[in-house]
C-alpha positions as CSV (number, residue, x, y, z in Angstrom):
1,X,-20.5,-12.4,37.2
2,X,-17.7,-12.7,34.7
3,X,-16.1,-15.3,34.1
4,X,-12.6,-14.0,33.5
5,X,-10.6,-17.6,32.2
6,X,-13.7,-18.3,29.9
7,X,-13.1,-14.3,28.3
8,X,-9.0,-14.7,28.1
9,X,-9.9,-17.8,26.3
10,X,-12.5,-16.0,23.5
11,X,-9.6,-13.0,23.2
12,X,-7.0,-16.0,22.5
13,X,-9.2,-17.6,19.7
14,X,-10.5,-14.8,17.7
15,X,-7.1,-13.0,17.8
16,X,-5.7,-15.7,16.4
17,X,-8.4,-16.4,14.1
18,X,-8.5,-12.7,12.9
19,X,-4.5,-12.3,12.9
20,X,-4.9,-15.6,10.3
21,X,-7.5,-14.4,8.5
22,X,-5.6,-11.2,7.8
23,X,-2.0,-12.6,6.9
24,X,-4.2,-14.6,4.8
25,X,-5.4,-11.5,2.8
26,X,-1.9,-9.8,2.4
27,X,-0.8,-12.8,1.1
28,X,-3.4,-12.2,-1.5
29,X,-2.8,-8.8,-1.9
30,X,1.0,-9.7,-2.6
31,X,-0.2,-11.8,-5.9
32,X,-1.9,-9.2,-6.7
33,X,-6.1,-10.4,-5.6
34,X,-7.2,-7.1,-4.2
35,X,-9.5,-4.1,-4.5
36,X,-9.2,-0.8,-5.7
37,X,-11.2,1.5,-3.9
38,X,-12.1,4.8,-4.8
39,X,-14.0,7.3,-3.5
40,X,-14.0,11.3,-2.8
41,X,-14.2,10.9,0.7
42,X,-10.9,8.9,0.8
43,X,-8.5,10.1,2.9
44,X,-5.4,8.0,3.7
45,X,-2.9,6.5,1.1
46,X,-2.6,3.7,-0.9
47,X,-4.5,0.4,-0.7
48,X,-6.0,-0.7,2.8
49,X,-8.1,-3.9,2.6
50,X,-11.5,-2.4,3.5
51,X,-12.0,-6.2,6.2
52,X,-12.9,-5.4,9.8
53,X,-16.1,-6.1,9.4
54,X,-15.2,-9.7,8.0
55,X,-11.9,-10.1,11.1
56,X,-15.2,-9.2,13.5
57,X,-17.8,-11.1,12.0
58,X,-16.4,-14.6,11.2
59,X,-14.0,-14.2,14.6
60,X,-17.2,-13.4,17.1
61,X,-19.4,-16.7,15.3
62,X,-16.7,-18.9,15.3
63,X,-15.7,-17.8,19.1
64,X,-19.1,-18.1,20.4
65,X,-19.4,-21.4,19.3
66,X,-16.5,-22.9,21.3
67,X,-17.3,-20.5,24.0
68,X,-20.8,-19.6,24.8
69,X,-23.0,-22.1,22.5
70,X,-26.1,-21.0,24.7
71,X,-25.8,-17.5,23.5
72,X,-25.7,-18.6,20.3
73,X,-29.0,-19.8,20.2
74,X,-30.5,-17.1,22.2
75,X,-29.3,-14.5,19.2
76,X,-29.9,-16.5,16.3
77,X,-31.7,-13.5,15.1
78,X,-29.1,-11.2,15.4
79,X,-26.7,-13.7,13.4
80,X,-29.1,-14.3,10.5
81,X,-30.0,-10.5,10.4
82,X,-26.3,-9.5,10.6
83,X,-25.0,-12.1,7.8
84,X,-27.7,-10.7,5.6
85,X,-26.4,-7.4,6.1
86,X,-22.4,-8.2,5.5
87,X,-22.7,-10.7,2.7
88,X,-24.1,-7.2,0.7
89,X,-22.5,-5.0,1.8
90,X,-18.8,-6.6,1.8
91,X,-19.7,-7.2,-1.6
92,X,-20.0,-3.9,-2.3
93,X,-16.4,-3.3,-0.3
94,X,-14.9,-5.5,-2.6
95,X,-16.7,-4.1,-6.0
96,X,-18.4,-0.5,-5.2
97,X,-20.9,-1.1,-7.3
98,X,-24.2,-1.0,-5.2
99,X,-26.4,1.6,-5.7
100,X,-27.4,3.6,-2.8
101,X,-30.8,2.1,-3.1
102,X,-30.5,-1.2,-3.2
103,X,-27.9,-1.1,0.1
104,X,-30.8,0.3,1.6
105,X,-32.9,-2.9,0.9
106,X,-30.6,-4.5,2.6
107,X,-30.4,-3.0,5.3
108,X,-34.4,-3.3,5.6
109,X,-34.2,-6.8,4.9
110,X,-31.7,-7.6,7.5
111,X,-32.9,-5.6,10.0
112,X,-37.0,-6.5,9.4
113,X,-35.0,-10.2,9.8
114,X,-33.9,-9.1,13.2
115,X,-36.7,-7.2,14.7
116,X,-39.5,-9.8,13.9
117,X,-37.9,-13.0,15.4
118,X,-36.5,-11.1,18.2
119,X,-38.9,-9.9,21.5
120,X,-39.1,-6.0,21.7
121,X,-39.1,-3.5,24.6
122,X,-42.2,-1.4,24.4
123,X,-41.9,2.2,23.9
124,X,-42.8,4.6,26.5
125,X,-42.4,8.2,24.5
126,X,-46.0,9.6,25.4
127,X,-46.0,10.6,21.5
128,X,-45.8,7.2,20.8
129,X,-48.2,5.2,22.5
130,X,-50.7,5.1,19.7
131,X,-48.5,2.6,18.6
132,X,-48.0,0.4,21.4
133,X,-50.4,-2.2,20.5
134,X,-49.9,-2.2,16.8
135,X,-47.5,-5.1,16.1
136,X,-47.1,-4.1,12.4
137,X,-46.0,0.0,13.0
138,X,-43.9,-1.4,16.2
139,X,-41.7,-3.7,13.9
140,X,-41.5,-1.2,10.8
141,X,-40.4,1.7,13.9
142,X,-37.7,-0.2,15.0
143,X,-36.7,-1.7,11.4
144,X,-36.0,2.0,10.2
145,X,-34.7,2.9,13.6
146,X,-31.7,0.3,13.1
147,X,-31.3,1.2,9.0
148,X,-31.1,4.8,10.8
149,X,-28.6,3.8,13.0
150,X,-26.5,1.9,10.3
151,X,-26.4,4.9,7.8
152,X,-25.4,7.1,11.2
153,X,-22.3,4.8,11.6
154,X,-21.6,4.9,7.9
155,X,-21.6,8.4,8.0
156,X,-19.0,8.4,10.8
157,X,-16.3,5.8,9.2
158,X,-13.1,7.3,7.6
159,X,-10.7,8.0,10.2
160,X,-8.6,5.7,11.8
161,X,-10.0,4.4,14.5
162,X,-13.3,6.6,15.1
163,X,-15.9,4.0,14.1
164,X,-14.1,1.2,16.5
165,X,-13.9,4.3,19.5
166,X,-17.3,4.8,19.1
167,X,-18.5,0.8,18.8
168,X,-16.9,0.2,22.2
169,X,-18.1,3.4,23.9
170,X,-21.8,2.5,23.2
171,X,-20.9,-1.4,24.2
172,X,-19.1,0.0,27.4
173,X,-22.5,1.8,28.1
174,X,-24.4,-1.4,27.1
175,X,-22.1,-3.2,29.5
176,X,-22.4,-1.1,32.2
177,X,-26.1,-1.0,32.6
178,X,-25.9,-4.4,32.6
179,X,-23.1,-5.0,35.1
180,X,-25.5,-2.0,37.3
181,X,-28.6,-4.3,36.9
182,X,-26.5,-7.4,37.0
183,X,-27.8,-8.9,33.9
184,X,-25.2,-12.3,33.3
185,X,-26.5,-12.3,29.7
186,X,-25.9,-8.6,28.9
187,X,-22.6,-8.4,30.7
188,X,-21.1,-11.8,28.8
189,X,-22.3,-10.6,25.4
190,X,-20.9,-7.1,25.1
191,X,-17.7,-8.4,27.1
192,X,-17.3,-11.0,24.5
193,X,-18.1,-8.3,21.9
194,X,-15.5,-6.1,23.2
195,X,-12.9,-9.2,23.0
196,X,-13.4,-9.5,19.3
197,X,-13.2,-6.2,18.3
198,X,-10.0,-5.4,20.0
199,X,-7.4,-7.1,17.2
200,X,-9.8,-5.0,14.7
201,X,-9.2,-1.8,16.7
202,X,-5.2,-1.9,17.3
203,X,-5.3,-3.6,12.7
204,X,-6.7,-0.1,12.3
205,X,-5.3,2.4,14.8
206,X,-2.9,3.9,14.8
207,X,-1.3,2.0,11.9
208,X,-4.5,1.9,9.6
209,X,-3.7,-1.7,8.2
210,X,-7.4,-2.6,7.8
211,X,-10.6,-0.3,7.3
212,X,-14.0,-1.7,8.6
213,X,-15.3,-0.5,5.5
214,X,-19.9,-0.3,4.5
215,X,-19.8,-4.1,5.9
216,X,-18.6,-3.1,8.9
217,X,-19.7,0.0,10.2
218,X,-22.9,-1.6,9.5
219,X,-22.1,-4.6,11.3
220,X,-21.0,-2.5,14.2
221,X,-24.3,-0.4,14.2
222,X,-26.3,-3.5,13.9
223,X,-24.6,-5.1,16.8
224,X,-24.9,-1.8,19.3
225,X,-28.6,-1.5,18.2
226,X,-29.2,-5.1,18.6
227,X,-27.7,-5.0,22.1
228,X,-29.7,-1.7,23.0
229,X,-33.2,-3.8,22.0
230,X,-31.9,-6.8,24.1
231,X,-30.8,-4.5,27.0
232,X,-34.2,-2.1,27.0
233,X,-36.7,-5.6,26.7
234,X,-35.2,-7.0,30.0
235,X,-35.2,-3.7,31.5
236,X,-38.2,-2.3,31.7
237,X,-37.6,0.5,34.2
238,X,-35.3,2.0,31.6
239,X,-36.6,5.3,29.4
240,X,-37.0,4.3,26.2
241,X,-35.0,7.9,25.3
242,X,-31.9,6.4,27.1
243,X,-31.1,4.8,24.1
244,X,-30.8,7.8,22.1
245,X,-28.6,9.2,24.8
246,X,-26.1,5.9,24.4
247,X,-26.3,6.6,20.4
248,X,-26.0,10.4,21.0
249,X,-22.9,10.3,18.2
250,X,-23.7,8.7,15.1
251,X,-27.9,9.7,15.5
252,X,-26.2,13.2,15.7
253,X,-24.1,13.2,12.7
254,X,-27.0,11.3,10.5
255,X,-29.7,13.5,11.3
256,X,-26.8,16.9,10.8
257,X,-25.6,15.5,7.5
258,X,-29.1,14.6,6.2
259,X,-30.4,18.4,6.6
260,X,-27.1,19.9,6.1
261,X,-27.2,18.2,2.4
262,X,-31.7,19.3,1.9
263,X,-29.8,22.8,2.9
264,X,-26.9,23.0,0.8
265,X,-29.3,20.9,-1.7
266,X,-27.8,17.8,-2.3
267,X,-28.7,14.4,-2.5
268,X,-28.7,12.2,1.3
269,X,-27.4,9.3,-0.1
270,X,-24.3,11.5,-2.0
271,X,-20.9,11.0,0.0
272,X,-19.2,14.5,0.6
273,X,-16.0,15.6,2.8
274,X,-17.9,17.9,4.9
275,X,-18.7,15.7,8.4
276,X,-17.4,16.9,11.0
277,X,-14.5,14.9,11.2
278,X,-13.6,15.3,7.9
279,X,-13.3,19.2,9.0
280,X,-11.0,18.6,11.9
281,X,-8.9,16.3,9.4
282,X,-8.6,19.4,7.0
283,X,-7.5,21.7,9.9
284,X,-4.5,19.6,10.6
285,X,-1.0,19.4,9.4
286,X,1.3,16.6,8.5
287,X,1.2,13.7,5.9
288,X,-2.2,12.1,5.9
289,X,-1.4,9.1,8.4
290,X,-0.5,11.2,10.9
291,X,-3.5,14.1,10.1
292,X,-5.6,10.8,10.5
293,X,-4.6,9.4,13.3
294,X,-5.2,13.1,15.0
295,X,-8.2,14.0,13.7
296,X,-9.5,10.2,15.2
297,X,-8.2,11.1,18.9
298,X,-9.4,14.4,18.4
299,X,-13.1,13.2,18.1
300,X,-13.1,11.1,21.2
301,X,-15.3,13.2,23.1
302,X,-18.3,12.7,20.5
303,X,-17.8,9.0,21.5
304,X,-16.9,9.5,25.2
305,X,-19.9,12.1,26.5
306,X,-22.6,9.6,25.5
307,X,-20.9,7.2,27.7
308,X,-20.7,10.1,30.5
309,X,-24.2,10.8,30.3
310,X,-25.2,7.1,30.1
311,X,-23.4,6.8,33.6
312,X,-25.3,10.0,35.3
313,X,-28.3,8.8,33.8
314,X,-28.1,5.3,35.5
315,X,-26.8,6.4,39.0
316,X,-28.4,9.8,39.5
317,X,-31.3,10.5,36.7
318,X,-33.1,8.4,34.8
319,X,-35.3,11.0,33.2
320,X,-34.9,14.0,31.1
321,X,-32.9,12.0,28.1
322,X,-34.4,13.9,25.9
323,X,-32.7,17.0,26.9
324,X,-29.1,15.6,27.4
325,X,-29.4,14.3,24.0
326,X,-30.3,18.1,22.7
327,X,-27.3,19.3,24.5
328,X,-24.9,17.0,22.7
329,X,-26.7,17.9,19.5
330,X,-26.2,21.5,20.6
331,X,-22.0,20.7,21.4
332,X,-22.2,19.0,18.2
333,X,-23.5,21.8,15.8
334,X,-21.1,24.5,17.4
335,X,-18.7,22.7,17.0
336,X,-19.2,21.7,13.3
337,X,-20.2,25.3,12.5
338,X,-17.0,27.3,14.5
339,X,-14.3,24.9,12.7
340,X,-16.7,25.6,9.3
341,X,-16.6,29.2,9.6
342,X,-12.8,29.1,10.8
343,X,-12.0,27.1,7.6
344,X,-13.9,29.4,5.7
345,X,-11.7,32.1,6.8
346,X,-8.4,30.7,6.6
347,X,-9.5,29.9,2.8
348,X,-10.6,33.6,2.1
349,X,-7.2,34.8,3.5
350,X,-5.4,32.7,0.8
């Protein structure tokens, strides 16, 4: 099913490409042509070009032209829809001077781009069937559904390496269910997509040399959501909820963050050092590359249980997704709330 020559050949190209691409930008950087980013939720030292997004981008277009020119017409929606999304929001890497609100166009824009030209699954959540038949509320579902999804990776990026561990855990579950229902056209794409992120994975961790940055942790969540609609409209025998088990991490920490801020009464869209990783990171010793690097390892089993339960799922239970997801959100939540209340202590013993 795989054709293992035609994959070492993609992995050749767009690590070259990217490697190239990257000198390219230090060389820049050296004359002085860079950005200055700064935000509160920064937490690593001096000036990392914020270009992952762009390495994975330009690397996997250029690639699948030499290599699979058939899938490239067969996701010309997904191209359009995702170059809509990074032109944007790299912008804003370079500049940080987006408002929250107009990124959040964008996102609609790119995803309404994807959703309408591409074929959808249907939905079978009993809740839902009212809306089965009506085209317009199907598209706008699944449009805010992905801008969902994006703002849940968003929310996830800042440690080395946790973004990428948790793109290739929900491609590796994308991949499987493919390889199980031996689906040529899912199991090429997200093998291909796992090729070109891997030169963007080893850029960031350990070393933290590049950052995917908005452009791409939205590029990321666009892709894995893409690749969930493609996988769920060929596969009809799979629960629509399984989805939500593969995304059990970043739909977890978006839906958390967004009622922990209405709690603590602050705005959504405000950035703040509180996520959960963020509270691991302040638990830790060391200088920050290190606490980093930690903190990123440390969070691996928010991005590994999804796959876990993805894999019972397809060989022993199809149903009840619903509940796995609640127990994640459960492992999540004491989690976040034992490491809060530990902090809290450690900070009143001072």
């Amino acid at each position: 099913m795989i054709d293992y020559n035609r994959l070492l050949f993609a992995f050749l190209i767009s690590s070259a490409f990217q490697i190239i691409i990257y000198l390219f930008i230090k060389f820049l950087s050296s004359k002085g042509i860079k950005s200055n980013y700064f935000a509160k939720q920064k937490i690593h030292e001096g000036e990392v070009p914020r270009v992952g997004g762009l390495l994975f981008l330009s690397s996997f277009l250029i690639t699948l032209m030499i290599v699979e020119i058939n899938y490239l017409f067969l996701i010309l929606p997904l191209i359009f829809g995702s170059l809509i999304i990074f032109a944007f929001s790299f912008y804003e890497d370079l500049k940080q001077s987006l408002s929250p609100y107009f990124r959040l166009i964008i996102l609609f824009i790119g995803s309404f781009v994807f959703i309408f030209f591409s074929e959808l699954p249907d939905i079978n959540i009993t809740l839902l069937q009212l809306i089965k038949d009506n085209e317009a509320i199907k598209i706008l579902l699944f449009v805010l559904s992905l801008m969902l999804l994006m703002n849940g990776f968003n929310f996830i990026d800042g440690l080395n390496g946790l973004s990428s561990f948790n793109f290739l855990f929900i491609i590796l579950s994308v991949f499987y269910i493919g390889y199980f229902y031996n689906d040529i056209f899912i199991v090429n794409l997200s093998a291909l997509i796992i090729v070109f992120t891997i030169v963007v994975f080893l850029l960031n961790f350990p070393f933290g040399k590049i950052f995917l940055g908005d452009s791409g942790s939205y590029v990321y969540a666009f892709f894995s959501g893409a690749l969930i609609i493609y996988l769920f409209q060929r596969h009809t025998q799979l629960p629509t909820l399984l989805a939500m088990v593969i995304l059990s991490y970043p739909i977890t920490e978006m839906l958390f963050s967004i009622f922990r801020k209405i709690f603590l009464k602050y705005s959504p869209f405000r950035p703040d050092v509180n996520h959960l990783h963020h509270l691991i990171f302040k638990m830790l010793n060391g200088s920050l590359r290190s606490r980093n690097n930690m903190a990123g390892l440390m969070m691996l089993p928010f991005c590994i249980i999804p796959f876990l339960l993805t894999y019972y799922s397809v060989n022993y239970n199809l149903n009840d997704n619903f509940l796995k997801f609640i127990c994640f959100l459960i492992f999540y939540v004491i989690c976040y709330l034992l490491l809060f209340n530990l902090i809290k202590n450690i900070k009143s013993n001072l």
